[in-house]
C-alpha distance (Angstrom), angle and dihedral (degrees) to the residues before:
residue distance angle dihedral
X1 . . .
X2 3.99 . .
X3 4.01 120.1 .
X4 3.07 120.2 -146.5
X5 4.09 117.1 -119.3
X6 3.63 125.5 -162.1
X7 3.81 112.0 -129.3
X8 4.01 91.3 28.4
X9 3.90 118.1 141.6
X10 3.76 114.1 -116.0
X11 3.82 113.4 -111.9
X12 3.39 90.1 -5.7
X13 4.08 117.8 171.8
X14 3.46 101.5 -172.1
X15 4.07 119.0 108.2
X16 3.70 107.7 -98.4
X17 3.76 146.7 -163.5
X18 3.80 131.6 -140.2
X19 3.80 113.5 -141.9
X20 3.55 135.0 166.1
X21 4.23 116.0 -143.3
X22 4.45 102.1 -155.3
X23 3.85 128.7 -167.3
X24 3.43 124.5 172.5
X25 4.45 114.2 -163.5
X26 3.94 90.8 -175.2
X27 3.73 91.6 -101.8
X28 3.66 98.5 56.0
X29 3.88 149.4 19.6
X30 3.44 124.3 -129.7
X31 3.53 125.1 -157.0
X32 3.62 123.6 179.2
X33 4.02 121.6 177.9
X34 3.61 124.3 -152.6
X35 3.51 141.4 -171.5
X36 4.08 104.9 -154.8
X37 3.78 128.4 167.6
X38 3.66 120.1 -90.8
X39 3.36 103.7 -97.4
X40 4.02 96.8 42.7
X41 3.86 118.9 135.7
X42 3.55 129.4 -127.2
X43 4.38 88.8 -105.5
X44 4.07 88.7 52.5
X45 3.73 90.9 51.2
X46 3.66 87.2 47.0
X47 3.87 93.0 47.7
X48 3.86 89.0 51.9
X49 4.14 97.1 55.6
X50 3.74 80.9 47.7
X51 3.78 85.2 63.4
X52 3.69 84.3 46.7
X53 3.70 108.2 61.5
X54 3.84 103.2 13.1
X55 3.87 89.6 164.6
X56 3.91 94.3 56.4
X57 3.75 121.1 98.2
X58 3.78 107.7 -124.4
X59 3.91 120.7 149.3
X60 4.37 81.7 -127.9
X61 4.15 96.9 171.8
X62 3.76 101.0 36.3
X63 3.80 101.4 35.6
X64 4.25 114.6 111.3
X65 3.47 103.0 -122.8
X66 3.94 138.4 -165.2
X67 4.14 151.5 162.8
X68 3.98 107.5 -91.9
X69 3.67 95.6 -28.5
X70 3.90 98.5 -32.6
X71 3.34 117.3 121.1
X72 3.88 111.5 -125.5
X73 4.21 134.1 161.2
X74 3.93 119.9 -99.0
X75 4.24 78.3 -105.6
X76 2.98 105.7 70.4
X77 4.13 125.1 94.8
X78 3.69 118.3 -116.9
X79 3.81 124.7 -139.4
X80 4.09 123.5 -120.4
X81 3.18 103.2 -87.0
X82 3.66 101.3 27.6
X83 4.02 125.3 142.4
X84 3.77 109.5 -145.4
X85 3.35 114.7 -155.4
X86 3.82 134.3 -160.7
X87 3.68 120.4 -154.7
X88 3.73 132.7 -142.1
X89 3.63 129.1 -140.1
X90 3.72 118.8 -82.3
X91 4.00 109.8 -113.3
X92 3.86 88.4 -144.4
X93 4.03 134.9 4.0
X94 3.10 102.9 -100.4
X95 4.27 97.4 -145.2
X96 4.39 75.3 54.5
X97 3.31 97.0 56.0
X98 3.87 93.4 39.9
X99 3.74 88.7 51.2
X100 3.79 85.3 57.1
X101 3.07 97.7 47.9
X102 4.22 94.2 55.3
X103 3.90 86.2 51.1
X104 4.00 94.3 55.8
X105 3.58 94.7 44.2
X106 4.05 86.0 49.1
X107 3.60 92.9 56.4
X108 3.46 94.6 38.9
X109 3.85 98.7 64.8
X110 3.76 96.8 39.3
């Protein structure tokens, strides 16, 4: 049974992975599947969603990114399968907000 992959090469021969490249904005989910040569990097698979949606407004070279929520470098190789996922900026540090939280509840019961 083939599936069909946005981004694949036409008659290619060449061993290849399936990977999917995910941002989320808050609003929306975006969910871009590749199909990438074996030995493609986390950055390449990047670059080729890019390609994908060119109109979409994802922060593509400064986002952290990772493997199904761990964090990994735009170096390293993903497996088949793999769903690469870039992350957006926290609104608030958590630990801050937490520490903020502690102080209000302080005052509040004195």
């Amino acid at each position: 049974m083939s599936e069909s992959w946005p981004g694949k090469a036409p008659q290619s021969t060449l061993p290849e992975k399936k990977c999917v490249v995910a941002y989320g904005d808050g609003a929306r989910q975006y969910l871009w599947r590749l199909a990438l040569p074996v030995g493609a990097t986390i950055g390449e698979a990047i670059e080729a969603a890019r390609r994908q949606a060119p109109d979409v407004e994802v922060p593509w070279d400064t986002a952290p990114v990772g493997i199904f929520g761990d964090p990994c470098t735009r170096a390293d190789v993903p497996a088949d399968g793999d769903r690469i996922e870039l992350y957006r900026p926290l609104r608030d540090d958590p630990r801050q907000r937490r520490r903020a939280q502690s102080v209000g509840r302080a005052k509040a019961n004195k």
